[in-house]
N, C-alpha and C positions, 0 to 999 in steps of 0.2 A: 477481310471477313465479308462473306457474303448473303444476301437475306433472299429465303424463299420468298419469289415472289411472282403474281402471274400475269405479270404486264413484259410484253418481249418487243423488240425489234427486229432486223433484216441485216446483216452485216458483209457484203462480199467478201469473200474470204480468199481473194483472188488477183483483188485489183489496187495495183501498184500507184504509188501516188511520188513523185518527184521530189515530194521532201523527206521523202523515206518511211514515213508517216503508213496511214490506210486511208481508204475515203468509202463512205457511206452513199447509196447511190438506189435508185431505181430500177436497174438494167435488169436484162434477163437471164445473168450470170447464175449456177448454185448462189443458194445462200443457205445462212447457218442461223439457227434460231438463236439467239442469247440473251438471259435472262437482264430488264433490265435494269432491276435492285442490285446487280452483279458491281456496281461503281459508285453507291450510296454510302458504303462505310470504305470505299477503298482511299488509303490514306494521297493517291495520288489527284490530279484535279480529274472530277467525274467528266466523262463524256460528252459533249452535248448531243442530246436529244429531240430531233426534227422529223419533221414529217412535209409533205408537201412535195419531195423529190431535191430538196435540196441538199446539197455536197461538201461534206465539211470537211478539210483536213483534221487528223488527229495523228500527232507523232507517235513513232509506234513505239521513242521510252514509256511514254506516258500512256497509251494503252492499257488497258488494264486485263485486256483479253488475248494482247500480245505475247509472242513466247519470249521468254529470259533470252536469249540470243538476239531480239532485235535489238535490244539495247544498246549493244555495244556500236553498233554502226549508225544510229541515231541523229536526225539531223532535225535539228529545232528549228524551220525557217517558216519564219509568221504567215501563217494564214494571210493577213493581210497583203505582204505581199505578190498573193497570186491577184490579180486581176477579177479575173473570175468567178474564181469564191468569191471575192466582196462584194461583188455585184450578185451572188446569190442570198450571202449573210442579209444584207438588204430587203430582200423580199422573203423573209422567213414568216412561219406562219406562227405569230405568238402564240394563238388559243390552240396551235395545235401542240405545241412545248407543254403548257399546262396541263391539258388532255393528259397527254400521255406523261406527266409528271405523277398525275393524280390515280392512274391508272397502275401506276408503280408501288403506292404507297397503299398496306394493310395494314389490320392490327398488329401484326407480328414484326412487321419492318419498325414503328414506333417502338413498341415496348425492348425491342434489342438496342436500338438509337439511345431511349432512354435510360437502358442502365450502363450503354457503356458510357455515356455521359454521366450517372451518377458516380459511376465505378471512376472513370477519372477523375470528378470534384471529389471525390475521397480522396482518392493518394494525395490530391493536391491539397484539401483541409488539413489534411494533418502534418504537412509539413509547414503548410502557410501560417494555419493557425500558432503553430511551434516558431516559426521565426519571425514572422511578425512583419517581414520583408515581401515586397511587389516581385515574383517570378518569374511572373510571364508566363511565356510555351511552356517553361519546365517545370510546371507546375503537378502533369503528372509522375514525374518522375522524380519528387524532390525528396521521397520514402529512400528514396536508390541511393539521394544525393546527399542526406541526412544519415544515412548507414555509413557510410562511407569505408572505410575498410574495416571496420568491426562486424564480431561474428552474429548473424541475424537470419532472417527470413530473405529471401531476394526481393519479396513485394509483400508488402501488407494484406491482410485478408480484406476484402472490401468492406466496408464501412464497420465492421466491431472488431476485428483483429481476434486475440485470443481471450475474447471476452468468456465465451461458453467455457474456459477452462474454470472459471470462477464458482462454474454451478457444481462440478466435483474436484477441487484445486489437486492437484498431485504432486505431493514432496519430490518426486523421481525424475519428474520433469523440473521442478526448479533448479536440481542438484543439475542435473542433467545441462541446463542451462549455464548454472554458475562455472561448470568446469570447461564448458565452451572455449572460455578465451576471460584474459582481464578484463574486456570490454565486451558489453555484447548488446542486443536492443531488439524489443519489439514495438508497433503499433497498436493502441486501446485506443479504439471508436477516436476522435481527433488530436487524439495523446502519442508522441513520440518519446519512448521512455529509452535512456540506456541503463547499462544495469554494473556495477563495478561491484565487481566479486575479487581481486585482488585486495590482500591487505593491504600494502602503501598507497592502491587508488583512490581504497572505500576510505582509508586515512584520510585523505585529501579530496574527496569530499566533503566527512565529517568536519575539518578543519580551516574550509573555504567558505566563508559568510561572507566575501564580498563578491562571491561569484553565484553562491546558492541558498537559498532558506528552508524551512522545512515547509512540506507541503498538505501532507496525508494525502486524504485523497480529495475527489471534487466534494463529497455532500457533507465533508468534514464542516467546510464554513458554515452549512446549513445546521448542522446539528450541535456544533460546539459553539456558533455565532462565531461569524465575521469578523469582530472586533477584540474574540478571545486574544489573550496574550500570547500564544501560542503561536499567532499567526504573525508577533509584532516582531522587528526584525532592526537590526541596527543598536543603536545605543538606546532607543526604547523598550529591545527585547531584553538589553545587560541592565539596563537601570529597574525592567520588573523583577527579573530576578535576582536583584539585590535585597530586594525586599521580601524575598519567599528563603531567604538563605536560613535566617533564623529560625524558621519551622524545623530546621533537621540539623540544629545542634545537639552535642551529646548531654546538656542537660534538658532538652525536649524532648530525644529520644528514650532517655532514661524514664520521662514520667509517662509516655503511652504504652509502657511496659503493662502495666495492670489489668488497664483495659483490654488488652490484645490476649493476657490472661484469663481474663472474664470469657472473652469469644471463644477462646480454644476446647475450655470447662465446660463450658455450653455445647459446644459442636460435637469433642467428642464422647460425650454422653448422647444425643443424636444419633451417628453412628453405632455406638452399641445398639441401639433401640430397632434400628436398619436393618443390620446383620441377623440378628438374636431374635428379635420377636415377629419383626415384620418378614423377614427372609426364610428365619429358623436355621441360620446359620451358612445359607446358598450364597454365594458370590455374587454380585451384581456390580453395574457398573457405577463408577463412584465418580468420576469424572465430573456430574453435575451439583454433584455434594461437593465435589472441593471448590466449585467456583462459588457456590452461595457462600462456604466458609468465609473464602478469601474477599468475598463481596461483603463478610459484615465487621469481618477483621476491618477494613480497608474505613470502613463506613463508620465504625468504635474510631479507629485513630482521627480520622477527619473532625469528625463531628457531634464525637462523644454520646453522650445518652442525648441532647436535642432530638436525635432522631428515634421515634418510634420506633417499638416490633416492628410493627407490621408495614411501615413504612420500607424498613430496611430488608423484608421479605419479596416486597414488590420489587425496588429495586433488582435486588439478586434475582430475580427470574427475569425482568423485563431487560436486566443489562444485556443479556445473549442479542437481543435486534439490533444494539446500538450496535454491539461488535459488527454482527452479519453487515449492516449498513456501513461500515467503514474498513469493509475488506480492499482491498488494493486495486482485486479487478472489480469492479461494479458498474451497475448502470449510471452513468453520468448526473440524471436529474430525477428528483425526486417526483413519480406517479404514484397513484394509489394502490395499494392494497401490494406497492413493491417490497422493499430489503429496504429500502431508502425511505420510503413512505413510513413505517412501521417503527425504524430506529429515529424517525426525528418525534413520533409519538411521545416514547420513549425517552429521550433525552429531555424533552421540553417537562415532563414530568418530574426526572430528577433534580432538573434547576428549580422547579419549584419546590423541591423537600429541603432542599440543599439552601433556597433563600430565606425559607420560614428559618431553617436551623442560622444561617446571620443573624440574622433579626433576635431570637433567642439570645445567642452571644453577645451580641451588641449588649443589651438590657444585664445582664448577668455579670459581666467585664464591668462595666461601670457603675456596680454596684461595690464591687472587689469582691468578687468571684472566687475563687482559685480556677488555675487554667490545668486542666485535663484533658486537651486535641492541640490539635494542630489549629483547627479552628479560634480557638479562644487564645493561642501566640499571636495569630494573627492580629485579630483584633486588638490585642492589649499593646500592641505595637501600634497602628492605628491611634487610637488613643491616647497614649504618651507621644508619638508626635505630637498630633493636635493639641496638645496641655501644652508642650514646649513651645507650638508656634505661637499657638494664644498669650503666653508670658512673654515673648518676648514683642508681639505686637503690643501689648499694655505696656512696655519700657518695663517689666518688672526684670529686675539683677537676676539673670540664671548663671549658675555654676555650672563649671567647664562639663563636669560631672555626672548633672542633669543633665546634657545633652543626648538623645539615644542613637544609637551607633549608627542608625538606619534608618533616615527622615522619609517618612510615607506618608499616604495621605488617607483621606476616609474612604474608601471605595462601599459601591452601593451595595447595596444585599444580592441585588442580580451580579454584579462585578462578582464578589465573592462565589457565589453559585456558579460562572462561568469556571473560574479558575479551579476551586473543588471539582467540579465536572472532569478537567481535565488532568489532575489528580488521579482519579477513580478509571479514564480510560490507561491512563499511563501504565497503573499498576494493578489493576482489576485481571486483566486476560493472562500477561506475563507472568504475576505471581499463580494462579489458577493452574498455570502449564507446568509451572517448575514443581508445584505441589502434587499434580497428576502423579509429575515424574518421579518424586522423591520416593514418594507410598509405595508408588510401585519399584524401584531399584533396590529400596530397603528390603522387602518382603521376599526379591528374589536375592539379596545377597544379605543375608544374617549376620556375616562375620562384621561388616560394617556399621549395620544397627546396633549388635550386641557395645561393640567399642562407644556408640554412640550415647546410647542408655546407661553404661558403666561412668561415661563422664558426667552426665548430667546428675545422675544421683551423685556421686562426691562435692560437685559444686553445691549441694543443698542439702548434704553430712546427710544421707541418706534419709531425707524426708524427703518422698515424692511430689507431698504437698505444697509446702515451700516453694516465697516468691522466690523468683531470680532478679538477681541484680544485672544492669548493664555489665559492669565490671567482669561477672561471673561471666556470663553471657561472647564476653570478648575474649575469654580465657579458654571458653570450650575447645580446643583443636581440633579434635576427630569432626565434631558435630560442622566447624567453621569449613572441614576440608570435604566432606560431602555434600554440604552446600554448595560449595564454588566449584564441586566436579560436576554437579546437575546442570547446572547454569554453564559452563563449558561443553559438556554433553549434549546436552540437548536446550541449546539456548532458545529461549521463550521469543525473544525479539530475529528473528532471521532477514528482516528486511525495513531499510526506513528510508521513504520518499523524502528526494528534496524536489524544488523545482529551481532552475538557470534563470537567473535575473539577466542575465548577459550570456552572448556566446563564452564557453566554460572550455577554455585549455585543458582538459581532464586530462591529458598524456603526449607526449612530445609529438605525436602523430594523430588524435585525433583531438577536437571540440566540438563538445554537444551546443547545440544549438539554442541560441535564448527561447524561453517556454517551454524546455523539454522537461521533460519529469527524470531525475538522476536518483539511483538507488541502491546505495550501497549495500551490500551484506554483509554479515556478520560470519556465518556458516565454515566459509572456508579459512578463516582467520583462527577462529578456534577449535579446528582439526587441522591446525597445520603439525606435520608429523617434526618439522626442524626445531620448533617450541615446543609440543607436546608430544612426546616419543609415545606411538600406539594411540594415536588418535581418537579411533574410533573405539577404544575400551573405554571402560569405566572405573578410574583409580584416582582413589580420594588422595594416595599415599604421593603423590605427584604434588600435594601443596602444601605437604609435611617433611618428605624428606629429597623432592627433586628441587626444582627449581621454577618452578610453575608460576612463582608468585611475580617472578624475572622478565616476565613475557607481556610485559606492558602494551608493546606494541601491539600484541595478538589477542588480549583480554578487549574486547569490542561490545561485549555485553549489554552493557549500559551506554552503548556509544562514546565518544570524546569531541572534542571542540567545544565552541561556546552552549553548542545544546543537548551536552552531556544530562543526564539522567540526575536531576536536583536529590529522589528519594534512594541513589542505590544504595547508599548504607542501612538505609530504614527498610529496603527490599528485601535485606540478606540478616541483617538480625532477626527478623521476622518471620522468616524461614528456618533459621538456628532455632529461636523458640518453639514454633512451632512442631517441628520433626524432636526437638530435646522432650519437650512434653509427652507427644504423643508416645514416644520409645519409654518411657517410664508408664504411662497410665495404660498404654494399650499394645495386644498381640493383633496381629492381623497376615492374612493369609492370600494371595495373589493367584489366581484362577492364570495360567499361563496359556496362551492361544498361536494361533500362525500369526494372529494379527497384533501381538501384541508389543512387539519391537517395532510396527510398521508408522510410520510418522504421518496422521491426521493433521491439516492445515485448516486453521479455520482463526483468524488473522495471527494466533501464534502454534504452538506446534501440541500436539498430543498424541497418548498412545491411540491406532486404529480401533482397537475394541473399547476406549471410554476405560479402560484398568479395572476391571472386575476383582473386586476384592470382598474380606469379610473379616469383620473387627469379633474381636473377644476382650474381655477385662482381664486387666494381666493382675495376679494377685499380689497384693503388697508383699 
């Protein structure tokens, strides 16, 4: 590379020098003007540059104004051994090297110097920073040396990579990506991500904890706190959730049935009110109605009546920054008025409704309460530990009996608020997606809804009113196999960060590198056409009369390994409910667009047009 510049010297272009070389001289030969920025960024050694009349050999490999053909006959014999020359090196005019150093050097020669100096410490952060290892020279090229033969970019973009794709993410391009190869990788600002889009890879990721953890993304820590268990890894992470196991038994599940009743009664009444008064019956988009739902469904099972309306209103709107701030590509650290800046607002908020709401349970549990969340398991568990450890530190005789299945300890009110927080990201976006999708598959395919509404009235001998039991609930088929085709169709979760604790053997030919971000997907596991014949259709009757339910391997949903998905049962009855209700209490009608098959990314997946719909009251 060369830089305009308007400092030049004199170069005969004529005169032969012994060591094959050229030599720079005084005479009154032609001469050629050349620029003398022309050897400032040239990767070979620059020139030297004199004045005064003296004579320097320069080999004419290394010339940088040489043509390609002197190369080859090239004779590297040291300056020093000429006589001559040494005795001219000798009397060189220093201040006049300077001079005309200085005389070479403008604003434009620095600011190129500088970025291709920043442009190389990029390539090289993000692979340095990724392994953690001293590389040396190969520092710019270690993007090159980290790809290695998986499908990729040839060079990372300098310093943000495909960060700007996050400001409008594009499903076409992720797909697009995932069918690349089983392995594949970009560069995020000093982030080396690979990506396993094969199912037996992304298996083995999900299934490798002593080579990877979960990661999310960088402002996760910031927003869910550092010290969340989420973050905890090893027999720390198995022994926390040993103690969250009990929140999502089927007699726990059985009794937030009601509550989750209560929300839906509420919502859709809402809705009507949407459609009908406020609309006059126009289509609009509901998309942001189904996330509040799911935001207080979600917020009822956790934390019961503890938490206010209007508490639980804030949340549901203010949860959208926390998502935005935990998208996958984002800016690294949190500045103001960012994505990042906004969602830690936000989050630090919900820990505080979510702490008051411990605090509550605490008081009420130890009163003997009855328990109505997940919340108040927890605690009452909590508490019977501690009764049994304090008995048996007083020497009082406990019975084998008395012992509770699952010795915990007191965790603080912010502990619990950390851990509900991440509860609520788990399943707040995910379920929101799969409900977009259900409202809207139902309303463009009737024959499925109709079966769906026929079963749920018989399980409640044709009272629409009427609780539902778990039991009934697990009975549904139709209602069970259009759930598990939404959540196969269009899976909510498409993508989950780990990060490489160590270099990571991911395939007999390659390993990612320690500090890399690894990221399986889910996507093409469940459109594989050898598990699911007709992939890309939507047929509920594939997990009623095929064999769908067979496909363990390829059901990736809720992930598998040690950091399989604690609430997916509690995901999918809750959905069963939901869509059984609504087909009984309510007709509703789907405004169909170009956009509305088209898949919106925004950390899970949705229709493009938000699913413009419009509810009616279905009459008894």
């Amino acid at each position: 590379m060369a830089a305009v510049c308007a400092g030049t010297t004199t170069r005969n272009i004529n005169a032969p020098h012994k060591g094959g070389g050229t030599s720079f001289d005084q005479d009154t030969r032609p001469r050629q003007h050349i620029p003398i920025a022309l050897c400032i960024f040239s990767r070979a050694r620059p020139r030297p540059l004199l004045s005064g009349g003296a004579r320097i050999f320069f080999p004419a490999a290394l010339s940088p104004c040489a043509p390609p053909s002197m190369a080859v006959n090239a004779s590297f014999v040291s300056p020093s051994a000429d006589a001559s020359v040494a005795h001219k090196i000798a009397q060189l005019d220093t201040s006049g090297i300077v001079s005309t150093l200085l005389n070479g050097i403008n604003g434009w020669t620095i600011a190129l110097t500088t970025l291709l100096v920043l442009v190389a410490y990029d390539q090289c952060q993000s692979s340095c920073h990724v392994s953690g290892r001293a590389v040396g020279s190969l520092c710019p090229v270690m993007y090159v040396y980290n790809k290695g033969s998986i499908v990729g970019p040839a060079m990372k973009t300098p310093f943000i990579g495909p960060f700007l794709d996050s400001v409008n993410p594009d499903f076409n391009k992720y797909y697009a990506k995932w069918v690349s190869g089983p392995l594949s990788c970009v560069s995020v600002f000093h982030k080396f991500v690979v990506i396993a889009s094969d199912r037996d890879v992304a298996r083995k990721v999900f299934n490798s904890p002593s080579f990877v953890k979960p990661c999310v993304v960088d402002a996760a820590h910031k927003l869910l706190r550092p010290n969340n268990w989420v973050f905890l890894d090893g027999k720390a992470h198995v022994d926390y959730r040993k103690g969250l196991n009990g929140l999502f038994t089927r007699q726990a599940l059985e009794i937030y049935l009601p509550g989750q009743e209560e929300v839906y009664n509420k919502y859709f009444a809402k809705f009507l009110r949407i459609s009908q008064e406020e609309n006059k019956g126009k289509a609009v988009p509901f998309m942001p109605e189904f996330r509040e739902l799911m935001c207080a469904v979600s917020c009822r099972t956790f934390v019961g009546h503890y938490m206010a309306e209007d508490a639980i209103k804030k949340i549901a709107d203010d949860f959208y920054l926390i998502t935005a701030a935990l998208e996958l590509v984002n800016f690294p650290i949190i500045l103001p008025f960012t994505k990042s800046w906004y969602g830690k607002k936000a989050a630090d908020m919900v820990l505080e409704e979510f702490a008051k709401c411990a605090a509550k349970s605490k008081v009420r549990m130890a009163a003997g309460g009855e328990k109505e969340c997940i919340l108040d398991f927890w605690v009452s568990s909590m508490l019977e530990s501690e009764a049994y450890r304090n008995k048996v530190a007083s020497g009082v005789k406990v019975e084998d009996g008395e012992k509770p299945s699952m010795l915990i300890r007191v965790f603080t009110d912010f502990e619990i608020s950390m851990t509900l927080l991440t509860f609520l990201f788990a399943s707040q976006d995910a379920t929101s997606s799969a409900a977009t999708w259900l409202f809207q598959i139902m309303a463009d395919r009737p024959e499925y809804l109709d079966k769906v509404r026929e079963e749920n009235l018989a399980a409640r001998n044709g009272d629409r009113n009427a609780p539902v039991s778990l039991d009934q609930l697990e009975k549904s088929t139709w209602t069970r196999a259009v759930v598990k085709e939404v959540l196969r169709y269009r899976p909510p979760v498409i993508m989950v960060p780990y990060v490489a604790k160590k270099d990571f053997p991911i395939s007999d030919t390659y390993t990612a590198p320690k500090g890399s971000m690894v990221i399986p997907t889910t996507y093409l596991a469940l459109h594989d056409s050898e598990a699911y014949p007709n992939p890309d259709s939507y047929e509920p009757e594939r997990w009623i009369t095929g064999d769908a339910d067979k496909q363990v391997k390829n059901w990736l949903v809720f992930g598998t390994g040690p950091h399989y998905c604690l609430g997916q049962t509690y995901a999918q009855l809750n959905l069963m409910l939901m869509i059984g209700k609504a087909s009984m209490l309510l007709d509703w009608k789907h405004q169909i667009t170009p956009k509305s098959e088209e898949i919106k990314v925004f950390a899970t997946i949705f229709p493009m047009d938000d699913c413009l719909l419009s509810f009616t009251e279905r009459p008894a």
